[in-house]
N, C-alpha and C positions, 0 to 999 in steps of 0.2 A: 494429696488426693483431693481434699477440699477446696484447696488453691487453685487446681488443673478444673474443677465443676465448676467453681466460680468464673472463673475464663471463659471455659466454652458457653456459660452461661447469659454471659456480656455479649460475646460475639453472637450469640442466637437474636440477640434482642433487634427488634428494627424502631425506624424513626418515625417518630407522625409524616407519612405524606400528605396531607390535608394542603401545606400549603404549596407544593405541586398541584393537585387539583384546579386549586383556586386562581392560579398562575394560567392555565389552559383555561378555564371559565372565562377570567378575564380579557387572555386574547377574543375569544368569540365574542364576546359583548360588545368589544371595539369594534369588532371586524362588521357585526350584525350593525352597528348603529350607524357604521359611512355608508352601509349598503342602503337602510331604510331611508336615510336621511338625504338619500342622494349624493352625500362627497366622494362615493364611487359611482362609478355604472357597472352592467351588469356586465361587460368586459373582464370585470375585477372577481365574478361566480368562481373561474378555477383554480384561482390563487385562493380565494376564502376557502375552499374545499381543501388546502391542503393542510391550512391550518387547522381548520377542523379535524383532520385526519389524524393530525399531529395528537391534537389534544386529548381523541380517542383513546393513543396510545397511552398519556398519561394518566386520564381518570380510570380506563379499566386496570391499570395496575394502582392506584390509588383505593378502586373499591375491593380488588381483594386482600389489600392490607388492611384495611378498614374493618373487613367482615371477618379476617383472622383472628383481628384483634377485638371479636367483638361490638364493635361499634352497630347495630341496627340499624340508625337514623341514616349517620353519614355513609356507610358501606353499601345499603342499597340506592339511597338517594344518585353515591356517582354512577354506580353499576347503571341505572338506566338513562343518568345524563350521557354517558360514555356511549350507549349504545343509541340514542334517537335523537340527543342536543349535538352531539358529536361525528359519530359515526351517520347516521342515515341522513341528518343534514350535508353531511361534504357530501355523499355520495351521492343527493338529490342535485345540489348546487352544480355538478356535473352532468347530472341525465338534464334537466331544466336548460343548460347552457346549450349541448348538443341537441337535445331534442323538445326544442321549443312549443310545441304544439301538444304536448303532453296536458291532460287533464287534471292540472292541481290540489283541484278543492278536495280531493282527498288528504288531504294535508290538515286541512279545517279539522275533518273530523278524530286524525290522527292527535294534535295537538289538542283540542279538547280533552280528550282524554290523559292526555299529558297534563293541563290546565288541572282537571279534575285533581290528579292526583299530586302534584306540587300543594293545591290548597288542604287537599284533606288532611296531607305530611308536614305543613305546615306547625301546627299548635309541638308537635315532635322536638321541635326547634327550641322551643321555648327555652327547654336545659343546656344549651348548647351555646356557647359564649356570643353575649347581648348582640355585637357584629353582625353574627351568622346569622343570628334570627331575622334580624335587621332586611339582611339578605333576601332572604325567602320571602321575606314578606314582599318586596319591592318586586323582586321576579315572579309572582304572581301577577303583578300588573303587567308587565311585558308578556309572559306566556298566553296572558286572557285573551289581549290585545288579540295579538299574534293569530290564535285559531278564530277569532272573531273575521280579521281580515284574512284569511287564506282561504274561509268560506267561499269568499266574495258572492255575498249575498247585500251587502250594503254598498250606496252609493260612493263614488267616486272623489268625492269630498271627505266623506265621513273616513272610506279608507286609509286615507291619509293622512286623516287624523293620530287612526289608530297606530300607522305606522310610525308617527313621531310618535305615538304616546310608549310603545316596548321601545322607540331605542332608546328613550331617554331612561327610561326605568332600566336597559340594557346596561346604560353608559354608567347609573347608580349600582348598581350590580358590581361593574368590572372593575369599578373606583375602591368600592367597598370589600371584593377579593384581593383587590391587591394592600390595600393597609392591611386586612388581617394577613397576608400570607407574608407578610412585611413582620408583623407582631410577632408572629408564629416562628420564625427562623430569629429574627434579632434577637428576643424575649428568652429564647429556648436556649441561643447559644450561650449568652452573657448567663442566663441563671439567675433573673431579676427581670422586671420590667422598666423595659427602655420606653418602647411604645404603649399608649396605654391601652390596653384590653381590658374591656369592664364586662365582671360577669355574669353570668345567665340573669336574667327577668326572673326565670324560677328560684334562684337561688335568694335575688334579692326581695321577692316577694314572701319565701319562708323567713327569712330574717325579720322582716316587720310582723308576721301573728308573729312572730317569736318575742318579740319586743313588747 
């Protein structure tokens, strides 16, 4: 009887998907950094929407394992990357491709808000291995960027600027999702660290008063 609880018990259990997540994060960072940077043209809008789409699918099922299991930070952080980094980006990269003449700058202020809350969710990060922190932090420069120029209320130059300045902060982003999601499946399967993941700021910051 005990034996047969313990079974069903294992089988209940599920796996970190975080480094799925971070696998779809990544593709989009790439995808956003040839588009900002020019190594696409905008020819290349309805293939990035599909990956986008894709990714959709991944992180909303990423955030409700997440929020299953408890997690606050991570489970709603993907929950609305899934639905406005993912989801209303591809679907925008499609109405924008069709229908050119569309009134953007609403995006400005949609992404500020977005900005607003990546920064405030930020400090949240802190307990969450040094990496991911790492993350946030950088993807706040790209998201800033990003609603600054989709305003377009600043010159032509300076746009430009911005937009080199998210995809590089993009491209740190998609580098830095993929060594954790790299850590996170190596690490977890072997049962030891292969790759090194060093952890939380909060953790190593209570060690020293401790010390």
């Amino acid at each position: 009887m005990d034996e047969n609880k313990t079974q069903n018990d294992h089988s209940q259990h599920w796996s970190n998907p975080t480094p799925a997540g971070l696998v779809a994060l990544a593709v989009a960072c790439f995808c956003f950094f040839a588009l900002l940077t020019g190594s696409v043209d905008a020819s290349a809008m309805p293939l990035l929407a599909c990956f986008l789409l894709g990714g959709f699918v991944i992180q909303f099922v990423v955030a409700l394992l997440d929020l299953k299991a408890n997690n606050l930070s991570g489970g709603n952080t993907y929950l609305y990357f899934s639905a406005f980094f993912m989801l209303v980006s591809g679907l925008e990269m499609l109405l924008k491709y069709y229908e050119p003449g569309l009134d953007a700058r609403i995006d400005g202020w949609a992404w500020t808000a977005l900005a607003l809350v990546v920064l405030l969710w930020t400090p949240a990060f802190f307990k969450s291995p040094a990496i991911l922190f790492e993350l946030i932090v950088v993807l706040n420069f790209a998201i800033i960027s990003i609603a600054i120029h989709d305003f377009g209320i600043v010159s032509a130059g300076f746009s430009n600027v911005l937009a080199h300045i998210a995809a590089y902060a993009l491209l740190i982003c998609g580098l830095l999702g993929i060594y954790l999601s790299a850590a996170l499946v190596v690490n977890g399967t072997f049962g030891k660290e292969i790759f090194p993941n060093p952890s939380p700021f909060y953790t190593k910051l209570q060690n020293r008063k401790k010390n």
